[in-house]
C-alpha positions as a Markdown table, in Angstrom:
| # | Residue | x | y | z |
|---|---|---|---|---|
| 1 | Unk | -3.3 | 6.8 | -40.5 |
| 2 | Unk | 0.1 | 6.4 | -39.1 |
| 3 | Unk | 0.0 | 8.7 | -36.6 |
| 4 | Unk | -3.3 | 7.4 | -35.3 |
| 5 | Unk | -1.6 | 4.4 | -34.9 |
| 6 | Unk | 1.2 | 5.7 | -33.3 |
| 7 | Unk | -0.9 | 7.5 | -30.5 |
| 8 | Unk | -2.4 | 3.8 | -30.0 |
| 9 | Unk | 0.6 | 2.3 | -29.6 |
| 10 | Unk | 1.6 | 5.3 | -27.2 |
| 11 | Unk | -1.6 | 4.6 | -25.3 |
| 12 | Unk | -1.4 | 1.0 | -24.9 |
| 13 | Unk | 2.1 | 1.3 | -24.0 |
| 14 | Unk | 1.6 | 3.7 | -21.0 |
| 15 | Unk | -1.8 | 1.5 | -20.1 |
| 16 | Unk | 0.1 | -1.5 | -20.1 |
| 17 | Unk | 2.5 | 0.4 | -17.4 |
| 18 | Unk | -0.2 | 1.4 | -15.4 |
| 19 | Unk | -1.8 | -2.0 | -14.7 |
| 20 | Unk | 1.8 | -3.3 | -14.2 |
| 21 | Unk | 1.8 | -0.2 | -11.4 |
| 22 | Unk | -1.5 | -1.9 | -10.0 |
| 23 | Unk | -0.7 | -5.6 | -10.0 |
| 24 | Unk | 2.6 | -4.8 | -8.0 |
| 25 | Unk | 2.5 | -4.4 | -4.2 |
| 26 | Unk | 3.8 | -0.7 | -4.4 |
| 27 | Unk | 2.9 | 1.6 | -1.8 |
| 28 | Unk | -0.4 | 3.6 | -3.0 |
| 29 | Unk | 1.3 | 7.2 | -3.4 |
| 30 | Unk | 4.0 | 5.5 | -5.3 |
| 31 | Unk | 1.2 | 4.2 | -7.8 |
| 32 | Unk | -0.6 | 7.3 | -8.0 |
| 33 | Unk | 2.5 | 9.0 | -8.8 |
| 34 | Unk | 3.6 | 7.0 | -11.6 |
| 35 | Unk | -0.1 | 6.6 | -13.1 |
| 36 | Unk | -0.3 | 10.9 | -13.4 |
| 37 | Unk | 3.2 | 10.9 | -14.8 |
| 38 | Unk | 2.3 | 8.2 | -17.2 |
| 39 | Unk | -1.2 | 9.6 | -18.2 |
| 40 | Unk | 0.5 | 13.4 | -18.4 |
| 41 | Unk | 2.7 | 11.8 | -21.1 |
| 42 | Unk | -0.2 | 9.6 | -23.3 |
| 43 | Unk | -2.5 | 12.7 | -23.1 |
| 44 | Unk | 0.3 | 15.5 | -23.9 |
| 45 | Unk | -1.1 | 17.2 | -21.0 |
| 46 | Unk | 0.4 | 20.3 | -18.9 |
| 47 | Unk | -0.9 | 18.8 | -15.4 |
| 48 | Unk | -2.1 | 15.3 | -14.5 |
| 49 | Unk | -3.7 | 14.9 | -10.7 |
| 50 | Unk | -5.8 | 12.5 | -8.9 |
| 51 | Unk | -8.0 | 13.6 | -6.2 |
| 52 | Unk | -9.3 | 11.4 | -4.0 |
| 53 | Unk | -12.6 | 12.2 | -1.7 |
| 54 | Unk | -12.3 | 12.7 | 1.6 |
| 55 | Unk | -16.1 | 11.3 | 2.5 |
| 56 | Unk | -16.2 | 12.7 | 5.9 |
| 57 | Unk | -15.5 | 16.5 | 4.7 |
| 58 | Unk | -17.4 | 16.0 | 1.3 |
| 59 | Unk | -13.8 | 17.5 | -0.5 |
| 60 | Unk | -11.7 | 16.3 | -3.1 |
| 61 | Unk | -8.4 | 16.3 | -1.9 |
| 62 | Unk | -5.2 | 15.7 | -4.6 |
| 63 | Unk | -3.0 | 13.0 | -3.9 |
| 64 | Unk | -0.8 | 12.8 | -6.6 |
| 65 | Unk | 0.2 | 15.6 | -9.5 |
| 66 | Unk | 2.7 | 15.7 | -12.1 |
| 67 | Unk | 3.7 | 19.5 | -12.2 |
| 68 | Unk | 6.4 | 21.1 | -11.6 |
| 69 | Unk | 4.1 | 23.6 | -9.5 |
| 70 | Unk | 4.9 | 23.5 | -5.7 |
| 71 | Unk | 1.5 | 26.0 | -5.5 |
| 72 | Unk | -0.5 | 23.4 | -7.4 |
| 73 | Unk | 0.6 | 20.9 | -6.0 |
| 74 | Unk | -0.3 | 22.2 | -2.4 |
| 75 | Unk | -3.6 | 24.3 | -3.4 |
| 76 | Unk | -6.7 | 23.8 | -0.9 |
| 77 | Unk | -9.0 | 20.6 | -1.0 |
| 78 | Unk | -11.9 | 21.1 | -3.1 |
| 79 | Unk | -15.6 | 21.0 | -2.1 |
| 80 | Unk | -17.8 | 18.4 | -3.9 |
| 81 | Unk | -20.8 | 21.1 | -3.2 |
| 82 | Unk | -20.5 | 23.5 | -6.4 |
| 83 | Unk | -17.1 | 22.6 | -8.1 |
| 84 | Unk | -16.7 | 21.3 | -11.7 |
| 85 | Unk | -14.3 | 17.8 | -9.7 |
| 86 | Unk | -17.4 | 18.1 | -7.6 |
| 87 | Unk | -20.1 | 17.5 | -10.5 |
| 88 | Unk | -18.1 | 14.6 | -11.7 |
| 89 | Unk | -18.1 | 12.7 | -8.3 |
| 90 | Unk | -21.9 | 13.2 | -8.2 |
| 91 | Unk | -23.0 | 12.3 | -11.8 |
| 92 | Unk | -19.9 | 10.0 | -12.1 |
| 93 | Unk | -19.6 | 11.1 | -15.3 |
| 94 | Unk | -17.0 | 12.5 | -17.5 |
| 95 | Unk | -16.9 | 16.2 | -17.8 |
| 96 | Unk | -14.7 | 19.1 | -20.4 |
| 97 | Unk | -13.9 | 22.7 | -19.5 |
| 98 | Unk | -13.3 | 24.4 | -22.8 |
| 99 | Unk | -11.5 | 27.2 | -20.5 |
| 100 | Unk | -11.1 | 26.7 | -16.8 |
| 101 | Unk | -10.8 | 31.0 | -16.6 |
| 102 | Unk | -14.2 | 31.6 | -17.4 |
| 103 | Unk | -15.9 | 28.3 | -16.0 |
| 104 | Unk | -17.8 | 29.9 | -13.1 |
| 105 | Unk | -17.6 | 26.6 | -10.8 |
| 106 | Unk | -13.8 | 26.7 | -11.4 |
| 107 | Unk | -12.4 | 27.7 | -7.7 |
| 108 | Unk | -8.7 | 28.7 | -8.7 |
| 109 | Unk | -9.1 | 31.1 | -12.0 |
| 110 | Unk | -6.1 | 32.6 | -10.3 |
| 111 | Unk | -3.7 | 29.4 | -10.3 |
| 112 | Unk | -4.7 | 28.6 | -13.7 |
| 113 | Unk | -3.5 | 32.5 | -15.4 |
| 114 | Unk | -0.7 | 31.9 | -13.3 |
| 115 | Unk | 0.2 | 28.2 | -14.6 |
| 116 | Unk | -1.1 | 28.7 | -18.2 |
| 117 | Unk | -4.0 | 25.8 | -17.4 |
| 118 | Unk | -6.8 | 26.5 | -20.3 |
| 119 | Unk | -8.8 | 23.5 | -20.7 |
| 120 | Unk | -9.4 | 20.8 | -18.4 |
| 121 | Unk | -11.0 | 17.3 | -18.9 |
| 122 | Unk | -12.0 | 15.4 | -14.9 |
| 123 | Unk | -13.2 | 12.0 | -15.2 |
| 124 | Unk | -14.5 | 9.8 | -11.9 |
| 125 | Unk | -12.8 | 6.9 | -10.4 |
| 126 | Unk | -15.4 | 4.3 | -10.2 |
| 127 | Unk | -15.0 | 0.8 | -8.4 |
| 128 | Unk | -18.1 | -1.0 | -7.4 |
| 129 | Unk | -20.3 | 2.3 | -8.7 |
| 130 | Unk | -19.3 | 4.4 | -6.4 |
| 131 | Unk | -16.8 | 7.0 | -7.1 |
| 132 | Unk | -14.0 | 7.6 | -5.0 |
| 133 | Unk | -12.1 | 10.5 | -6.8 |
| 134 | Unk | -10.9 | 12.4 | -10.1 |
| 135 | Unk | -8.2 | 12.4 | -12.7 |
| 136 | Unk | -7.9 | 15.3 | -14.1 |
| 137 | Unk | -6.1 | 16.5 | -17.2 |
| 138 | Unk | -4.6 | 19.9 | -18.5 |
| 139 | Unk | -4.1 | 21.9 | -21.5 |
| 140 | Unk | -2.1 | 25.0 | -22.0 |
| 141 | Unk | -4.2 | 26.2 | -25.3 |
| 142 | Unk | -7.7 | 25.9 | -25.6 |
| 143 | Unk | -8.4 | 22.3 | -26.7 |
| 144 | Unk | -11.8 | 20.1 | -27.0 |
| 145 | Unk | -11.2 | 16.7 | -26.1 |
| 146 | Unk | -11.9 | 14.1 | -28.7 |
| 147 | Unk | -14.1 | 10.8 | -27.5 |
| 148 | Unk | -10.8 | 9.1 | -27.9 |
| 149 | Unk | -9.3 | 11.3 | -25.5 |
| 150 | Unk | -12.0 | 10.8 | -22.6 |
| 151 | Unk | -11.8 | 6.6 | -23.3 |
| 152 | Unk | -8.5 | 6.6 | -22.5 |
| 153 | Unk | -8.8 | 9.1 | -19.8 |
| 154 | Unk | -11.5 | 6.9 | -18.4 |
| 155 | Unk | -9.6 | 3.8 | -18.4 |
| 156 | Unk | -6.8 | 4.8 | -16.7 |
| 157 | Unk | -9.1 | 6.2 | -14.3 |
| 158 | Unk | -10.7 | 2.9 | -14.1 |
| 159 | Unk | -7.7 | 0.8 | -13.4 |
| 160 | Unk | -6.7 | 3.7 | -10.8 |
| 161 | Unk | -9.7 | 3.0 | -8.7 |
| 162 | Unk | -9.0 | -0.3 | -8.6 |
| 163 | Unk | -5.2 | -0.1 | -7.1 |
| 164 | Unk | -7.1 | 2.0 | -4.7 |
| 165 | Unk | -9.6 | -0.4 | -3.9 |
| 166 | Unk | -7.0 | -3.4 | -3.6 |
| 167 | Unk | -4.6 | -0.9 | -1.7 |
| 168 | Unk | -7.5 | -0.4 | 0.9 |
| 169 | Unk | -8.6 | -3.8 | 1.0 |
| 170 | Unk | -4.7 | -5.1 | 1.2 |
| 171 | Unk | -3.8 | -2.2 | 3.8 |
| 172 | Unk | -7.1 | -3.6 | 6.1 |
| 173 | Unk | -6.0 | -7.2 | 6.0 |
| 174 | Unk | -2.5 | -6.2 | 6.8 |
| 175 | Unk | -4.0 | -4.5 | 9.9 |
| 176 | Unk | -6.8 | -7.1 | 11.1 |
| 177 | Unk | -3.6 | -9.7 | 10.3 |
| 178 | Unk | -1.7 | -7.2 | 12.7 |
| 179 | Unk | -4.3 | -7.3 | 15.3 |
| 180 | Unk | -5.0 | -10.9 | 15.6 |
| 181 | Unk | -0.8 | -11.4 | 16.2 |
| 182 | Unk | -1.1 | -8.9 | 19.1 |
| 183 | Unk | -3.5 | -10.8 | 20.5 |
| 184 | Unk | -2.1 | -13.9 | 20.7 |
| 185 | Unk | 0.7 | -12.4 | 21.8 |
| 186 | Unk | -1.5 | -10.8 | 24.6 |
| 187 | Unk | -3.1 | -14.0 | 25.7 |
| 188 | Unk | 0.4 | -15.8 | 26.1 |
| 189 | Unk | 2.2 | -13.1 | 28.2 |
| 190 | Unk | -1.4 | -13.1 | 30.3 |
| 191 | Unk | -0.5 | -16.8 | 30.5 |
| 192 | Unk | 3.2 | -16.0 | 31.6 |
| 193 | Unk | 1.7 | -13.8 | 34.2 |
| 194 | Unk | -0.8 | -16.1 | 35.4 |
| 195 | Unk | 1.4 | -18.9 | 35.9 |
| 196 | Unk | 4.6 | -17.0 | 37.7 |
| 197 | Unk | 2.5 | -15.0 | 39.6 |
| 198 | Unk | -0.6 | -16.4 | 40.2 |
| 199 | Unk | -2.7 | -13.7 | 38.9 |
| 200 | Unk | -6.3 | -14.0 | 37.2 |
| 201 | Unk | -6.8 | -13.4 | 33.5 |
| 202 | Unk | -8.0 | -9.8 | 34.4 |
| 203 | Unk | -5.7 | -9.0 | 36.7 |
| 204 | Unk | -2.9 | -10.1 | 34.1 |
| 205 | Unk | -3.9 | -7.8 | 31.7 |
| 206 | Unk | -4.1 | -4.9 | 33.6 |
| 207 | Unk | -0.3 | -5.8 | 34.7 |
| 208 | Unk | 0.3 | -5.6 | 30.8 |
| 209 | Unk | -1.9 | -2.5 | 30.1 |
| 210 | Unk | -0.3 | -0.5 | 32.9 |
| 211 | Unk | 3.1 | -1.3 | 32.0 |
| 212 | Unk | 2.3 | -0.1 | 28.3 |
| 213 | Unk | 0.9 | 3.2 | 30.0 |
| 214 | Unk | 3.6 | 3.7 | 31.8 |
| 215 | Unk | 6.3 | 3.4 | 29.6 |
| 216 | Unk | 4.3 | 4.7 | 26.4 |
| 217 | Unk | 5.2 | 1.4 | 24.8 |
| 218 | Unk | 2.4 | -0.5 | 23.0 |
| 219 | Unk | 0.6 | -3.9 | 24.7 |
| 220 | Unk | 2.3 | -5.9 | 22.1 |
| 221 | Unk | 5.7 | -4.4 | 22.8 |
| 222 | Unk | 5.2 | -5.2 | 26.7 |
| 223 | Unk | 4.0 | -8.5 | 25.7 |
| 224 | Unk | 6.5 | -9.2 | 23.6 |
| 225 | Unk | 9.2 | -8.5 | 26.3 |
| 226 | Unk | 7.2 | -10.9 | 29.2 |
| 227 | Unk | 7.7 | -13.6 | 26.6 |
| 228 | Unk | 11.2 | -13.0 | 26.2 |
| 229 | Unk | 12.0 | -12.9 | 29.7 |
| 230 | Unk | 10.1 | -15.8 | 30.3 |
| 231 | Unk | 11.6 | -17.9 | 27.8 |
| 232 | Unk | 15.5 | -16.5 | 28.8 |
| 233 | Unk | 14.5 | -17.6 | 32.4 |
| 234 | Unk | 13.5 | -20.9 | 31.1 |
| 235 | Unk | 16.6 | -21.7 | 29.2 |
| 236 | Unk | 14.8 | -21.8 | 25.9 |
């Protein structure tokens, strides 16, 4: 009784520093990172890694890992067509590998003798039912995972999604925010241009768009620098 409230405790604990990862503005990696480390720890697992599917090349491709393993760490991208990371992404379901070294949809039998991986549990990252990627989790001696074990797996996975999702979404507006200020910044050196030398709106912003050509400097940068020498000329 003690000790399964101690492993309760333990999982809470290293849940409760996952969704502080997620609530943070942390770079993604940096969350992904610490969420493998902390699940590795909760689970007692050899190897913890999140995949993440690359949609336009139907693979799986790992994005954070806590192993000591340079050659896990940098093993190929996996196909979702006929892998066991694969099946989970399509059924979005949970799914055990009693031993990765005889499971014929397990692609690196090789890397697992060599690392002392035996059983594996993969469960999907799911955010607005699609999934979006894996967490999976490692054993060095054949173990079957308890229901316990694939609930807590799952809602790590869960909260994982989601600092992907609000990563995404946060990384987008960040970018559209980015875009908008470039194009103001556009229209006013177009307006600088216009008024000193008389040129039409089109004709200004080919002055701009050559200039960023020609230097290998971005529009914003050249417009940036009109501005300037408008407003130094100015007195401003």
């Amino acid at each position: 009784m003690f000790e399964d409230t101690r492993k309760k405790a333990l999982q809470f604990d290293s849940l409760v520093k996952v969704s502080q990862s997620i609530t943070s503005q942390n770079y993604l990696d940096e969350i992904l990172n610490l969420i493998v480390v902390v699940t590795a720890e909760m689970l007692n697992s050899k190897i913890c890694s999140i995949m993440l599917l690359d949609e336009d090349k139907g693979e799986l491709v790992i994005r954070a890992a806590q192993s000591l393993s340079l050659e896990y760490q940098k093993k190929a991208n996996v196909k979702v067509d006929g892998s066991v990371v694969g099946g989970v992404i399509k059924t979005k379901m949970p799914t055990a590998v009693y031993d990765v070294r005889e499971e014929k949809n397990y692609r690196f039998k090789e890397l697992a003798i060599k690392e002392d991986l035996t059983s594996m549990l993969s469960v999907p990252m799911v955010v607005k039912d699609k999934a979006i990627g894996v967490i999976n989790v490692y054993t060095k001696e054949r173990h079957r995972f308890a229901q316990e074990e694939i609930d807590v797996l799952q809602m790590v996975a869960n909260q994982a999604a989601v600092a992907v999702e609000n990563t995404h979404l946060m990384e987008e507006a960040l970018r559209a925010k980015e875009a908008l200020e470039t194009r103001k910044l556009i229209e006013r050196a177009k307006g600088v241009l216009m008024r000193l030398s008389r040129l039409s709106e089109e004709e200004a912003h080919r002055v701009i768009h050559k200039k960023s050509m020609d230097s290998c400097r971005s529009m914003k940068e050249i417009a940036e620098s009109i501005i300037l020498m408008d407003e130094l000329q100015r007195g401003k």
